[in-house]
C-alpha positions in Angstrom: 27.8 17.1 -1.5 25.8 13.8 -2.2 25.8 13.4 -6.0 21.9 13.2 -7.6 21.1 11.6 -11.2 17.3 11.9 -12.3 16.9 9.2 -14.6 13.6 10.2 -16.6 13.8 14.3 -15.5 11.4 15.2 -18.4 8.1 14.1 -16.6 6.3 15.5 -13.8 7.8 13.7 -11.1 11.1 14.3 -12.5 10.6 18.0 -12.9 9.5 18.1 -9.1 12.6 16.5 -8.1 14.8 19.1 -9.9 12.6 21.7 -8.0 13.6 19.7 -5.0 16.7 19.3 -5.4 17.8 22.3 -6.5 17.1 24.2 -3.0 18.8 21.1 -1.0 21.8 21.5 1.3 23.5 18.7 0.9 22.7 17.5 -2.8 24.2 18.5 -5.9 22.1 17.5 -9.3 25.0 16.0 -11.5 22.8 14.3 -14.3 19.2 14.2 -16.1 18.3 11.8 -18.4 15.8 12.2 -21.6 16.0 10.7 -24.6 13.2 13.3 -25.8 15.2 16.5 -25.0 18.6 14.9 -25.2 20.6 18.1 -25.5 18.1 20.9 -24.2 18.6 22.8 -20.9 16.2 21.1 -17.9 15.0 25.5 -17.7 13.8 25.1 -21.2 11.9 22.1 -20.7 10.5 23.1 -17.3 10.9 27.2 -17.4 10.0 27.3 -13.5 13.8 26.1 -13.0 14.8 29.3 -14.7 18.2 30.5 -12.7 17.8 27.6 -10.3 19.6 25.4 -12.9 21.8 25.0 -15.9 21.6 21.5 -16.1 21.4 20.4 -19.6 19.2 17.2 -20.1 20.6 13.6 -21.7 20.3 11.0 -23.1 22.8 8.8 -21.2 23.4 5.4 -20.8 23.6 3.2 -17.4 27.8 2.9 -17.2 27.6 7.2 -18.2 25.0 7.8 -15.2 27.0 5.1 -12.8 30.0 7.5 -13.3 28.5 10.7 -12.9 26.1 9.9 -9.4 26.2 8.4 -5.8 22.5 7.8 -5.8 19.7 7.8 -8.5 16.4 8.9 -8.8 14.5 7.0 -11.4 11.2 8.8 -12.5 11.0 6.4 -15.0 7.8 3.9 -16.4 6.9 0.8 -14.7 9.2 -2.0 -17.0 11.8 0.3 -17.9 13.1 0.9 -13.8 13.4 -3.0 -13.3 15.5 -3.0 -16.6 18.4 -0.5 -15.4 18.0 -0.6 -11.3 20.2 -3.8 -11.3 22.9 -2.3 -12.6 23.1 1.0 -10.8 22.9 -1.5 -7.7 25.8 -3.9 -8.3 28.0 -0.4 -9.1 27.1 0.1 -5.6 24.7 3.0 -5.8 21.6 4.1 -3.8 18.8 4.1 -5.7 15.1 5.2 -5.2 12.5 4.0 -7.4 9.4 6.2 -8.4 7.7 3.0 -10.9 5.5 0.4 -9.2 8.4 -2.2 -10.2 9.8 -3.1 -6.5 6.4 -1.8 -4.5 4.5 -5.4 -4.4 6.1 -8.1 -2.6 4.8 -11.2 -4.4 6.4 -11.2 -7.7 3.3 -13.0 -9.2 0.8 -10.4 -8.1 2.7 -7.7 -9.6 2.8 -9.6 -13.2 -1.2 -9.9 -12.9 -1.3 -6.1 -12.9 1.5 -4.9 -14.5 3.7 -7.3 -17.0 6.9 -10.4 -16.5 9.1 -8.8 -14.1 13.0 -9.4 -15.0 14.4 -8.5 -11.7 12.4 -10.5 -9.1 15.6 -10.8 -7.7 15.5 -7.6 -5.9 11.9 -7.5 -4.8 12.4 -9.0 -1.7 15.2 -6.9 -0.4 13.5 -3.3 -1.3 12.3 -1.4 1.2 8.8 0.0 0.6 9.4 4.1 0.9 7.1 5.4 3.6 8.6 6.9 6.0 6.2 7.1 8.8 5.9 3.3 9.0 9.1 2.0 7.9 11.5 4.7 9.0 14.2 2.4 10.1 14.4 0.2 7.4 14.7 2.8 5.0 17.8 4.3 6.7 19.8 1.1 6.0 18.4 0.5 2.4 20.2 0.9 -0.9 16.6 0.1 -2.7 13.7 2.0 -1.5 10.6 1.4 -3.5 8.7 4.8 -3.1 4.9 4.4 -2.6 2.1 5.3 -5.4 0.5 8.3 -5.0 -3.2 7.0 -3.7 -1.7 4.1 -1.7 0.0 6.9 0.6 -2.8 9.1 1.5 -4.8 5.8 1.9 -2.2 4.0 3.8 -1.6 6.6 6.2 -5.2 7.8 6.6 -5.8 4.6 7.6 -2.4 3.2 9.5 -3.2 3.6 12.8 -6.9 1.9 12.7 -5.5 -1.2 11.0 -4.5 -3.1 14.5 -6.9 -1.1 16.7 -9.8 -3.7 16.8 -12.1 -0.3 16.2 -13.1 -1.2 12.8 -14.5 -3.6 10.6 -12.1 -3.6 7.7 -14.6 -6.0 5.7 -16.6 -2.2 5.3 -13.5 -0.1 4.0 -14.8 2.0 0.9 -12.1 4.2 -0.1 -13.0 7.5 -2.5 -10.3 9.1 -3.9 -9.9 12.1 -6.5 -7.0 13.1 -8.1 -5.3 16.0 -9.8 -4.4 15.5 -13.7 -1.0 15.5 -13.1 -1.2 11.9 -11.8 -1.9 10.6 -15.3 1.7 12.1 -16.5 2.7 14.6 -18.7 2.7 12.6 -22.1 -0.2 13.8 -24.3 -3.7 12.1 -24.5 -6.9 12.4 -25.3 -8.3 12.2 -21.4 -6.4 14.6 -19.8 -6.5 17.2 -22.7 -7.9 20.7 -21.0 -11.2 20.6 -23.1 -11.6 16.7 -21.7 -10.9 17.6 -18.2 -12.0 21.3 -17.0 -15.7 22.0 -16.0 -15.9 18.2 -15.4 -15.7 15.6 -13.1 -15.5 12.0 -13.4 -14.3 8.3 -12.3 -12.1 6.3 -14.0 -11.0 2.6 -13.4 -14.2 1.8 -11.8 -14.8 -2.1 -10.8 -11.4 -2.7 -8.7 -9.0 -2.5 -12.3 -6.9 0.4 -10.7 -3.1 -1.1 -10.6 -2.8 0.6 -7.1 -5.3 -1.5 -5.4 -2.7 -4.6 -4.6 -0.3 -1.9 -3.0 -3.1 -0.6 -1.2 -4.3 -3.9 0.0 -0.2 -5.0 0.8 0.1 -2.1 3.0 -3.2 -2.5 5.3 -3.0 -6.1 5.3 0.9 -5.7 6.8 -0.6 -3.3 9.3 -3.3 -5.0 9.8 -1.8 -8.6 10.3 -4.4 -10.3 7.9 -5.4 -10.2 4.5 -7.4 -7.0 3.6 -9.5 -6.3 0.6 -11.0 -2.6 0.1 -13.3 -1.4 -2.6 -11.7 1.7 -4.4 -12.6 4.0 -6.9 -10.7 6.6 -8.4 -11.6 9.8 -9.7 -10.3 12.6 -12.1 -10.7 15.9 -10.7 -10.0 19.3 -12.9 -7.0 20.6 -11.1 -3.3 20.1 -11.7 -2.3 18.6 -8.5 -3.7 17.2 -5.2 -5.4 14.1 -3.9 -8.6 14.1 -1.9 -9.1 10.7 -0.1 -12.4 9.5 1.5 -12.6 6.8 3.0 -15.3 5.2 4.9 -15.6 2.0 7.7 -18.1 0.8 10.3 -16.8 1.3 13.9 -17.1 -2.1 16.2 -18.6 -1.3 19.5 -19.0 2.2 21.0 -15.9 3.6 20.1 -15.4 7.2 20.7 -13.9 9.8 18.4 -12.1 10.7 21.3 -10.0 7.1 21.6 -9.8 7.4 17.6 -7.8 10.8 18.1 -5.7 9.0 20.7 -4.8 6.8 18.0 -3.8 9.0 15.2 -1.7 10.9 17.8 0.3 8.0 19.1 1.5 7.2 15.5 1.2 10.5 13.8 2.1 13.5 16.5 5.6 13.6 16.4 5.9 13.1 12.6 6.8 16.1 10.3 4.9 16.1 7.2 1.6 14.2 8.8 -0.9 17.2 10.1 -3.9 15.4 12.2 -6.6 18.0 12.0 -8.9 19.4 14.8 -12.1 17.7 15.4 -14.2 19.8 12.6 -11.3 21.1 10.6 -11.3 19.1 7.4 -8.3 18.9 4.6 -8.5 20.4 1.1 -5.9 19.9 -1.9 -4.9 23.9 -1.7 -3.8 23.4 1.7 -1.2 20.9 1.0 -0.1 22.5 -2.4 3.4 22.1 -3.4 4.5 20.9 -0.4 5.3 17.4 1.5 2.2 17.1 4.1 -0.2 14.8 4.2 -3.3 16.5 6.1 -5.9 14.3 7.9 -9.3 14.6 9.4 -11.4 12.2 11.5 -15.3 12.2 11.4 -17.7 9.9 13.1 -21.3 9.7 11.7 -22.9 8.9 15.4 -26.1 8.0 13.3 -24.8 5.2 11.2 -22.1 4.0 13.3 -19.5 5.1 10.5 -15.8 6.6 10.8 -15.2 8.9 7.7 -11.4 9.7 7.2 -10.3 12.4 4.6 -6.8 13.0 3.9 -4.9 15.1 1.4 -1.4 15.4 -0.1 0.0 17.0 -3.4 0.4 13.9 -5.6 3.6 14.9 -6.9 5.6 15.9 -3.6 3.9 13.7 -0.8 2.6 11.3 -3.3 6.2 11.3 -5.6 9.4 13.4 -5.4 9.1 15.3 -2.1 8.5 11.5 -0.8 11.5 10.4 -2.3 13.8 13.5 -1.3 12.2 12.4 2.0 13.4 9.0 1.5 16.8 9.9 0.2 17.6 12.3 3.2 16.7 9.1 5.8 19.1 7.0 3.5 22.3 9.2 3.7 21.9 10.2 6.9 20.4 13.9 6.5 17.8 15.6 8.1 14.5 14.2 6.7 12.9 17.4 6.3 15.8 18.8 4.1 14.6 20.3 1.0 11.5 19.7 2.1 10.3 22.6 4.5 8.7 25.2 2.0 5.2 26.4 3.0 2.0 25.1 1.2 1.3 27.4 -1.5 -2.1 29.2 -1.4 -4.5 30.1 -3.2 
């Protein structure tokens, strides 16, 4: 059995991965870190995990988690990752990162949008966690850097139009909504229930959203220049999902037909990827709790426009069911281990 630490279990994402974890074949959970609940069962803090675990949560240091795991999870805030990655690296562990730390690969874009980073050192050689475009590299890696929530339903809404010619990628607009869960579970003011339900609203309007370099990395990789995308994130009164919209102008008289074609060349043999029928479109309840990405294709024959939607459960596709994902290609186990459970509905 592979051994499993979660380095910061007490958040969302970390909770996910224990719920993740707990059902997997091959993975034993043998530590979870908090310095909050140092001491208190992970059931208590997350009562879901009641008789699936009696882990007890804490507050350990890097040598103490080195002895206890093969690889390590960390769940953990932007800064604090790049502070104890380098460690559990040289010790020889697997490691995948949840914290934009190792996402962006120029060192001096990440400081504009995120702070100094003290272990540029390793940026280069992480590989960025999405499996359904860098599959390979992830197998060999001992660093996988997994992807932001929005930047994966964007990125792979998008993937396979990004060297197709059919676009105009000067016209992207990308609309995204997101569950409440995105914003953590620390307490504040904007994501208190009275804030948030019977509402709706953006946030991080202007191009300010810290996800918008990953999203532009990605597409201009794929795409083989430099892409820039206007992106506006909004705050939707659920607990979980991501709704992504996104909008281009077609070049010439491409059908919807040869855009299908597309999406099925990359996407039809993948296992958490759903491409929709034409007039089926994708909704947050019907990827809830699980690892799919759904996605829809619509062509506005009046304007000219393609309109992609795409939706995934921020915290499993967009976080820990991602990196379970990423773990299984890592040490060699079926990639859809842990990972098969139904969407739950309603």
């Amino acid at each position: 059995m592979l051994r499993a630490a979660i380095v910061g279990a007490s958040g969302y994402t970390g909770g996910e991965l224990a719920r993740l974890l707990c059902i997997h074949p091959s993975v034993t959970i043998t530590a979870a870190t908090s310095r909050q609940y140092d001491g208190k069962p992970l059931a208590r803090i997350f009562p879901h995990l009641r008789d699936r675990t009696d882990l007890t949560c804490r507050n350990l240091g890097v040598d103490e988690i080195i002895d206890l795991a093969d690889l390590i999870f960390c769940a953990v805030p932007h800064k604090t990752a790049m502070d104890v990655v380098p460690s559990f690296l040289k010790a020889g562990k697997k490691v995948v990162d949840l914290s934009a730390d190792f996402r962006i690969k120029d060192v001096t874009v990440y400081e504009q949008w995120y702070q100094p980073h003290s272990a540029a050192d390793l940026v280069e050689e992480a590989v960025y966690g999405l499996p359904e475009i860098f599959r390979e590299e992830i197998r060999t890696a001992r660093l996988v850097a997994n992807p932001g929530c929005y930047p994966t339903s964007i990125t792979l809404g998008l993937a396979p139009l990004m060297k197709s010619g059919l676009i105009d990628p000067a016209t992207i607009i990308i609309d995204s909504k997101s569950g409440t869960s995105g914003a953590g579970r620390a307490a504040q003011v904007g994501t208190l229930f009275c804030e948030v339900t019977d509402g709706f609203r953006p946030y991080k309007v202007g191009g300010v959203h810290r996800h918008i370099p990953e999203i532009e990395q990605n597409l201009s990789a794929l795409a083989g220049e430099p892409i820039t995308v206007s992106f506006t994130p909004h705050l939707l009164p659920i607990s979980r999902g991501i709704l992504t919209t996104i909008y281009t102008d077609l070049k010439g008289q491409a059908g919807l037909a040869e855009i299908y074609a597309l999406y099925e060349q990359m996407f039809g043999e993948e296992l958490f990827v759903r491409l929709l029928e034409p007039g089926s479109l994708p909704a947050t309840q019907h990827v809830r709790g699980s690892n799919y990405c759904d996605i829809s294709l619509n062509l506005d024959e009046r304007t000219g426009r393609l309109i992609i939607v795409s939706a995934i459960d921020n915290i499993v596709k967009g976080a820990s069911g991602q990196a379970v994902q990423n773990m299984n290609l890592m040490c060699g186990f079926d990639e859809d281990a842990g990972l098969l459970q139904a969407p739950l509905f309603p």
